[in-house]
C-alpha positions, 0 to 999 in steps of 0.5 A: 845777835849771838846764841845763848849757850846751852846748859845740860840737866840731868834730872833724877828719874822721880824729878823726870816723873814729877816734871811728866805729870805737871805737863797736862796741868795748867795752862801757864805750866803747859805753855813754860814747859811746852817752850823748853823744846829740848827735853827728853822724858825718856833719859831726864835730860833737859837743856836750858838757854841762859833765859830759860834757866832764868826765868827758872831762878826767878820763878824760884826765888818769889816764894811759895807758891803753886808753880814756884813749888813745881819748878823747885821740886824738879829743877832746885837739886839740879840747879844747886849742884851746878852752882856748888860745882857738882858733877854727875859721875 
């Protein structure tokens, strides 16, 4: 089986902080976070495999919601500039 590549988000300092809060809360957020080993509060730079960010995308697209309103307030900027080709200079 072959390794899904990593894809590197830089969140804003006020997305990073949102994300910090939401750790604490719940136990179906504390689980999703807690599986995304590879985050580092301190720089705001977190790196999705491809069935993370799936599952991101999804979460995102059921509509309003508690959780599917977290995870657009962290990851929707991101995930938008990736998808238009936006890169942080």
């Amino acid at each position: 089986m072959s390794q899904s590549r990593l894809i590197l988000f830089r969140l804003r300092p006020d997305e990073t902080e949102y994300l910090r809060e939401q750790l604490g809360v719940g136990g179906f957020q504390q689980k999703f976070f807690a599986e995304t080993s590879r985050l580092d509060l301190r720089t705001g730079e977190i790196a999705l495999n491809d069935a993370e960010l799936g599952k991101i995308v999804r979460y995102c697209s059921y509509g309003p919601g508690g959780f599917q309103s977290v995870l657009k307030k962290i990851f929707l900027r991101s995930i938008e500039d990736m998808l238009h080709g936006h890169r942080e200079k």
